[in-house]
One Martini backbone bead per residue (centre of mass of N, CA, C, O) as a GRO file, in nm:
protein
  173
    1UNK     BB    1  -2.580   5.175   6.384
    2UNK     BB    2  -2.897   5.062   6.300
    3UNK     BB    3  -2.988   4.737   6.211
    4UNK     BB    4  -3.275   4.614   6.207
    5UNK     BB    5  -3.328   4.688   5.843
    6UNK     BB    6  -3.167   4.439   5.762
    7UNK     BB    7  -3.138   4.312   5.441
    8UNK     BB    8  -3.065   3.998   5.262
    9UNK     BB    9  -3.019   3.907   4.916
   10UNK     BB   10  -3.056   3.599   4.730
   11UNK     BB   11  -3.144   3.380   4.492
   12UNK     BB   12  -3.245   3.179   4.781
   13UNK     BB   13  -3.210   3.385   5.003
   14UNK     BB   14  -3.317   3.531   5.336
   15UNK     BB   15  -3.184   3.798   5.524
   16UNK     BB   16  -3.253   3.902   5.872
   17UNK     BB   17  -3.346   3.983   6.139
   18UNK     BB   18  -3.381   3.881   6.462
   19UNK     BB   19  -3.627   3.713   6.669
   20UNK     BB   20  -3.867   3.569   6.820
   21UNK     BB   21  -4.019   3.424   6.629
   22UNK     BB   22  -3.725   3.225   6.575
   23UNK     BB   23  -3.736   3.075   6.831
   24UNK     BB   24  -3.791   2.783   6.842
   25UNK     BB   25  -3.621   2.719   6.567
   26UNK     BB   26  -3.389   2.749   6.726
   27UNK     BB   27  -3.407   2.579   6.973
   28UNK     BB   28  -3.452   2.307   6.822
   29UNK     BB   29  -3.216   2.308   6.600
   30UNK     BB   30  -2.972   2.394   6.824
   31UNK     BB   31  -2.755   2.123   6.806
   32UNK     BB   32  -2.512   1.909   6.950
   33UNK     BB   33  -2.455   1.856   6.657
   34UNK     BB   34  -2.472   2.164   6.533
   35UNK     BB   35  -2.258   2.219   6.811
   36UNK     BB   36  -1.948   2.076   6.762
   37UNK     BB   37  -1.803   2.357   6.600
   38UNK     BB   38  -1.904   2.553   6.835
   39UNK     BB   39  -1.915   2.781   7.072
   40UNK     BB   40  -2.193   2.706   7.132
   41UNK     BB   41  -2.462   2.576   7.342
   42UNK     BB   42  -2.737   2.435   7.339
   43UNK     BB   43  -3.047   2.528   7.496
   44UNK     BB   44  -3.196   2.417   7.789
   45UNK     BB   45  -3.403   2.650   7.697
   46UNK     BB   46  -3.570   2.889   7.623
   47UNK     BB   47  -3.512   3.102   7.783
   48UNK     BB   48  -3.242   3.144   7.654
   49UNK     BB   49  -3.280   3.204   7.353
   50UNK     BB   50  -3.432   3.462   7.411
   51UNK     BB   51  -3.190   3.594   7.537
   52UNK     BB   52  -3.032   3.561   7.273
   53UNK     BB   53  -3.238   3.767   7.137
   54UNK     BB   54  -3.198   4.014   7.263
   55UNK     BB   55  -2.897   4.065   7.273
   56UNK     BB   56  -2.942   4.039   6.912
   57UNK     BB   57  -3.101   4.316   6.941
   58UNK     BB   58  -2.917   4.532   7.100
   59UNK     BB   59  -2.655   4.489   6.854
   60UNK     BB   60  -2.855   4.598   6.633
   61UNK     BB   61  -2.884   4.880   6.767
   62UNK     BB   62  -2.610   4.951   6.823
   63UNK     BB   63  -2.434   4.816   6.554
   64UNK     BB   64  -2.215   4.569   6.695
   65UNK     BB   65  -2.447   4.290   6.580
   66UNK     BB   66  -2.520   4.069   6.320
   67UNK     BB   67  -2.820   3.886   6.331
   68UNK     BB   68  -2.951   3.632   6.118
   69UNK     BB   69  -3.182   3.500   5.993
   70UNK     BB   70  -3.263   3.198   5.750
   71UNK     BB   71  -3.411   3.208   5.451
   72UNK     BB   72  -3.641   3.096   5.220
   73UNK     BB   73  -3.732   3.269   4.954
   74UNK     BB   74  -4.017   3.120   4.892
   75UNK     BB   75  -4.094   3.002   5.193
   76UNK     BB   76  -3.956   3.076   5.480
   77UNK     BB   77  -3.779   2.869   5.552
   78UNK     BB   78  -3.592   2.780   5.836
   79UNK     BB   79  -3.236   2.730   5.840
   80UNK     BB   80  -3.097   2.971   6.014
   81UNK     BB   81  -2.756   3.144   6.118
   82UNK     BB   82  -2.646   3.474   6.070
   83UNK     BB   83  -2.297   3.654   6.098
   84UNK     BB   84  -2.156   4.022   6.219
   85UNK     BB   85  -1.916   4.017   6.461
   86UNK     BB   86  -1.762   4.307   6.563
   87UNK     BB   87  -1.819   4.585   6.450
   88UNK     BB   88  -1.613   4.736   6.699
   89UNK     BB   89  -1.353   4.570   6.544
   90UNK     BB   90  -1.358   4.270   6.431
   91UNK     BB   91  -1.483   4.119   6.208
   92UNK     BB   92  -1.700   3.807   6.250
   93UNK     BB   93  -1.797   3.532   6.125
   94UNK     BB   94  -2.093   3.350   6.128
   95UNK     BB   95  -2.263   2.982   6.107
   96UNK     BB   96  -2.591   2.815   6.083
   97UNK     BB   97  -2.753   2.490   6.041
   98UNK     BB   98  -3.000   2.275   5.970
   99UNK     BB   99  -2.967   1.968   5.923
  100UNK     BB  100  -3.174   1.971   5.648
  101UNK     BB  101  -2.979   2.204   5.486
  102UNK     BB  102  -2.757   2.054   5.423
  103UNK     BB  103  -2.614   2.041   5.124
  104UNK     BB  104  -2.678   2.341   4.925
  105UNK     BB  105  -2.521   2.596   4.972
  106UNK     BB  106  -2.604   2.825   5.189
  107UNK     BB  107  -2.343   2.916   5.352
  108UNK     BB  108  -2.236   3.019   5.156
  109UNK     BB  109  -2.429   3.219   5.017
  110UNK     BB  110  -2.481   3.406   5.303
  111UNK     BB  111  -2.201   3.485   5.338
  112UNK     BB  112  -2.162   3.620   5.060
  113UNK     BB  113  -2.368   3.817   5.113
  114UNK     BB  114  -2.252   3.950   5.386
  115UNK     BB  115  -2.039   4.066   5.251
  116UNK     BB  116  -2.109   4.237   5.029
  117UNK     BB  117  -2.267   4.390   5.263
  118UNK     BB  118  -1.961   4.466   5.398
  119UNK     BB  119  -1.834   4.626   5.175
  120UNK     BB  120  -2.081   4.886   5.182
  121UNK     BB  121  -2.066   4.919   5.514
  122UNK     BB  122  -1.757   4.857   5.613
  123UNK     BB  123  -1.485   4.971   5.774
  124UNK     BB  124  -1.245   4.689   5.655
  125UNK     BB  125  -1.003   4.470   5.536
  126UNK     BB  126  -1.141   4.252   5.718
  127UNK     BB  127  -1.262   3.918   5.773
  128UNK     BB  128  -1.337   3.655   5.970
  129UNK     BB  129  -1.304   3.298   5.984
  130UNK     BB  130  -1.396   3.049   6.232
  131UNK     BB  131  -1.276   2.716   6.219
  132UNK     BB  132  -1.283   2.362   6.282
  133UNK     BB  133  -1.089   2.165   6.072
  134UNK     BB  134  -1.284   1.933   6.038
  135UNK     BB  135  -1.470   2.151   5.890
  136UNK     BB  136  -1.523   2.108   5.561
  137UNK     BB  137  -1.770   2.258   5.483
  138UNK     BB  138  -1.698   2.505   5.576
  139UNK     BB  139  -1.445   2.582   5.502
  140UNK     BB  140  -1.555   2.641   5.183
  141UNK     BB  141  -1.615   2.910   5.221
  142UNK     BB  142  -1.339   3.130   5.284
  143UNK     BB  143  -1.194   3.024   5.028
  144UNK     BB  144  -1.435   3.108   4.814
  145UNK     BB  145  -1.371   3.395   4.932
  146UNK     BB  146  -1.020   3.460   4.966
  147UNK     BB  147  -0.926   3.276   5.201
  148UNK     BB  148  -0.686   3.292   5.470
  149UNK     BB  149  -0.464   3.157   5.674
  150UNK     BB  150  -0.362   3.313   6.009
  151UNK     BB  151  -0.434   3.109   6.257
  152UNK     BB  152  -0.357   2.851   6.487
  153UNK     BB  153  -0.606   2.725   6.736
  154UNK     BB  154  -0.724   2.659   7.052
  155UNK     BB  155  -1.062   2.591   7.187
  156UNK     BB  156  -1.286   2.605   7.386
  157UNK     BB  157  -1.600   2.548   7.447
  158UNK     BB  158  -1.917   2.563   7.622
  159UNK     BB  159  -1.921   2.327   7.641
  160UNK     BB  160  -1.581   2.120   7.650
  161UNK     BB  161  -1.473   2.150   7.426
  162UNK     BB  162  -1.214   2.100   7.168
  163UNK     BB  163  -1.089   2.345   6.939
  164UNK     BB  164  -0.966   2.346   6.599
  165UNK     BB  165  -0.851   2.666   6.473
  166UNK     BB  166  -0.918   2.822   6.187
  167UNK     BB  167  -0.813   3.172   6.104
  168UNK     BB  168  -0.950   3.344   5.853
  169UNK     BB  169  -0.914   3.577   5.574
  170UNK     BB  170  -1.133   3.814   5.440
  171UNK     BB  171  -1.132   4.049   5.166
  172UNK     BB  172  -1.268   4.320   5.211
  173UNK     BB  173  -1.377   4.390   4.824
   0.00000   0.00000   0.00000
């Protein structure tokens, strides 16, 4: 299934495939602070970026991972990104918002159009979504859409740091 030409339309924003387009905003939005609580960290050079764009196209092309840049639908602005990865095993969601759009509630608005669009694309009984428990505004996304936490573990990320991961079950239906 080749994900490069889906669309996800929300009252507030559009979430469309990840692009080169959006390397510059990907790069300087995606920091240290912004991942604190993510597995990932943030890209030392452009060009670390670009590979992260380009690996998140093959995924795409592949069938095997939904990775979407999310834009304000009036403006076009460049909010930050949302996927749905391992779509060949137990999809799991993630999403990161640029520290300007925190506090506006388009992580839930983003995350719900994505199960959404999961309910009638993907045949799985459930969505995961790790999160690390300090992250109480993350925590709010899998909860409003009937998430229930099924596993608490520790996990190293990218930077070194210890994350305490809750990981939530979204019942895809």
């Amino acid at each position: 299934m080749n994900l490069l030409d889906v669309e996800i339309s929300t009252s507030r924003l559009l979430l469309k495939p990840i692009s080169m387009e959006y390397k510059e905003a990907i790069f300087s939005e995606f920091t240290e602070e912004i991942t604190s609580y993510t597995y990932p960290q943030p890209a030392k050079t452009i060009a670390e970026t670009e590979t992260f764009i380009q690996e998140s196209l093959q995924g795409l092309q592949a069938g095997t991972n939904l990775q979407l840049v999310i834009l304000l639908k009036q403006t076009q602005e460049f909010l930050g990104c949302a996927g749905l990865h391992n779509l060949d095993k137990q999809p799991e969601l993630g999403i990161w918002l640029k520290k300007l759009a925190h506090g506006n509630r388009y992580g839930r608005e983003a995350i719900a159009g994505i199960k959404q669009w999961a309910v009638k694309n993907i045949n799985c009984d459930y969505l995961t979504y790790p999160v690390d428990k300090q992250n109480i505004a993350s925590r709010k996304i899998p909860e409003s859409l009937g998430g229930t936490i099924v596993r608490v573990n520790d996990k190293q990320n990218l930077a070194g740091n210890t994350l305490h991961l809750l990981e939530y079950q979204i019942p895809n239906r």
